[in-house]
C-alpha positions as CSV (number, residue, x, y, z in Angstrom):
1,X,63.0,-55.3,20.6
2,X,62.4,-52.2,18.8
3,X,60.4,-49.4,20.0
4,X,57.6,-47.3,18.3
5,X,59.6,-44.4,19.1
6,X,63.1,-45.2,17.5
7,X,63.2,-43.1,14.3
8,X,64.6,-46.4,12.6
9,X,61.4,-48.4,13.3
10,X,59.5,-45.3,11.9
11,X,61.3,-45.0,8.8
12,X,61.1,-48.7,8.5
13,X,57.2,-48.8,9.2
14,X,56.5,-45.8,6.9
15,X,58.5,-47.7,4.3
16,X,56.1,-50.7,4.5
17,X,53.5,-48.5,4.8
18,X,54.1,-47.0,1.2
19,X,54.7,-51.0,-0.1
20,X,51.3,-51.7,1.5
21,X,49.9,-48.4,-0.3
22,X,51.5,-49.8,-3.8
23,X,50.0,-53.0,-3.3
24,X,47.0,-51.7,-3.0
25,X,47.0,-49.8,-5.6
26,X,48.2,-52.5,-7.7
27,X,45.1,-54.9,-6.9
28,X,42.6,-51.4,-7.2
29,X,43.9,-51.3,-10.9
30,X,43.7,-54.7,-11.5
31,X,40.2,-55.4,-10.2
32,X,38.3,-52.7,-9.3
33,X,38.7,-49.9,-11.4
34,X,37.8,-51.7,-14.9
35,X,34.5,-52.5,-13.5
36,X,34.1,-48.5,-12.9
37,X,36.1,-47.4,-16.1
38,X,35.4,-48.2,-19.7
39,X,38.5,-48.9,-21.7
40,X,38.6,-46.0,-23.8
41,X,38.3,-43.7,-20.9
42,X,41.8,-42.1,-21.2
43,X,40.9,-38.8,-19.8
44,X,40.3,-40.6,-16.7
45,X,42.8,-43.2,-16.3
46,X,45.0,-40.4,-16.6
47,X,43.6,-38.1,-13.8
48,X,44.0,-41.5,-11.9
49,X,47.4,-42.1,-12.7
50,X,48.4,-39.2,-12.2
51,X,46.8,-39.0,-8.8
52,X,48.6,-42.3,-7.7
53,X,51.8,-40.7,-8.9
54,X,51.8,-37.8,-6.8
55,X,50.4,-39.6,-3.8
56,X,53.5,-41.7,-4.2
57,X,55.6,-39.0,-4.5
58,X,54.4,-37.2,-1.7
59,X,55.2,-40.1,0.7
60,X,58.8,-40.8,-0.5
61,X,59.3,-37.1,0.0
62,X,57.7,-37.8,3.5
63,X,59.8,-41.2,4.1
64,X,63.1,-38.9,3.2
65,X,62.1,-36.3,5.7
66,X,61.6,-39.2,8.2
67,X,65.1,-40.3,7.5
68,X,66.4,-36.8,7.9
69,X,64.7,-36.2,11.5
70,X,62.3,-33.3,10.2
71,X,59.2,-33.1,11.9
72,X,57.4,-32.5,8.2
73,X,58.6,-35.7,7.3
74,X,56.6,-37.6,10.5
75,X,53.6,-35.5,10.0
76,X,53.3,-36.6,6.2
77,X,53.8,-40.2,7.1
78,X,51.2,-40.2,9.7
79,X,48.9,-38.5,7.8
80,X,49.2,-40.4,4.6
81,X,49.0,-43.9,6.5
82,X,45.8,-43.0,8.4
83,X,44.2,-41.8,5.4
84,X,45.5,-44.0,2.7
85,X,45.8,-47.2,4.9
86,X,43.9,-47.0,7.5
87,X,40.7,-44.4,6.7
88,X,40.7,-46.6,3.5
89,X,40.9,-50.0,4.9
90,X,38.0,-49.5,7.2
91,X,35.7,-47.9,4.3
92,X,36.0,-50.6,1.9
93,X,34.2,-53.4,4.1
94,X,31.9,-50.6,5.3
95,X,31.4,-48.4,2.3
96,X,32.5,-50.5,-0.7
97,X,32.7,-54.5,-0.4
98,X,31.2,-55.6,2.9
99,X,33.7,-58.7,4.2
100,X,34.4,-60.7,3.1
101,X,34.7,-59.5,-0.4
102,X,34.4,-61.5,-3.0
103,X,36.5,-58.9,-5.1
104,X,40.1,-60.8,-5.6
105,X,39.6,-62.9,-2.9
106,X,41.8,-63.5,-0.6
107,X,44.3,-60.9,-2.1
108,X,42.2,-58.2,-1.6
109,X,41.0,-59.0,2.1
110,X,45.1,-59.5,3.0
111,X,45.8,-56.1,1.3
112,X,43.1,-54.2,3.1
113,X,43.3,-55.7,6.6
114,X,47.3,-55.8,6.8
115,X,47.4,-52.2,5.4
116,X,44.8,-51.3,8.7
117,X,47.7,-53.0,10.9
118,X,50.7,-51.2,8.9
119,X,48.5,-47.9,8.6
120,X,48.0,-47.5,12.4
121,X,51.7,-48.6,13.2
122,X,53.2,-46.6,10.8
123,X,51.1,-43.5,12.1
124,X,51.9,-44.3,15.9
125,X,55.4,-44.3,15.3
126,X,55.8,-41.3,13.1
127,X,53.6,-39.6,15.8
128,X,55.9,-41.0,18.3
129,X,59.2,-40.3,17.1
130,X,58.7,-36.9,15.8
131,X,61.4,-34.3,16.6
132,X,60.4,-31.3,18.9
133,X,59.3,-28.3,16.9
């Protein structure tokens, strides 16, 4: 069995991580945000976009650096799956759509709870198998 501290499972877990991020995403634009953004709002489905691009960006960069062995890479996975997976998966039942929410259902309640799971795996072995300084 693989341990949270092989750089293999780490890359692997961050990868996931970024698939559960997308998927997200994906459900976010398909179900949430029209109920928070008129149609002709371009201005801001644009500053959202372009948000969700560099967020994506930003972790492939981190998933290469994982690959490589740099420590920036780890940090930049742990960070982004805490706060995009995990911070995020335990505010929308608190903050947003107390479970079980109705929004999507059950895609949305899969998407949130296994991203929590990924999120905190993903984050304990980046923080795990980070090269020494």
């Amino acid at each position: 069995m693989a341990s949270l501290r092989s750089p293999r499972t780490a890359v692997a877990l961050a990868a996931l991580a970024f698939l559960a991020f997308f998927g997200r995403a994906l459900l976010d634009w398909r179900f949430v945000y029209p109920d928070f953004m008129a149609e002709t709002d371009i201005a801001t489905a644009a500053a959202a976009m372009a948000f969700y691009l560099a967020v994506g960006a930003i972790w492939i960069w981190a998933l290469v650096g994982l690959a490589a062995g740099r420590r920036s890479g780890a940090n930049a996975v742990l960070i982004l799956a805490l706060l995009f997976l995990v911070v995020t998966g335990v505010a929308t039942p608190v903050a947003f759509c107390a479970f079980p929410c109705q929004t999507a259902w059950p895609l949305m309640e899969i998407a949130n709870w296994s991203g929590i799971v990924v999120g905190v795996l993903s984050s304990a072995s980046a923080f795990l198998s980070r090269p020494s300084a």
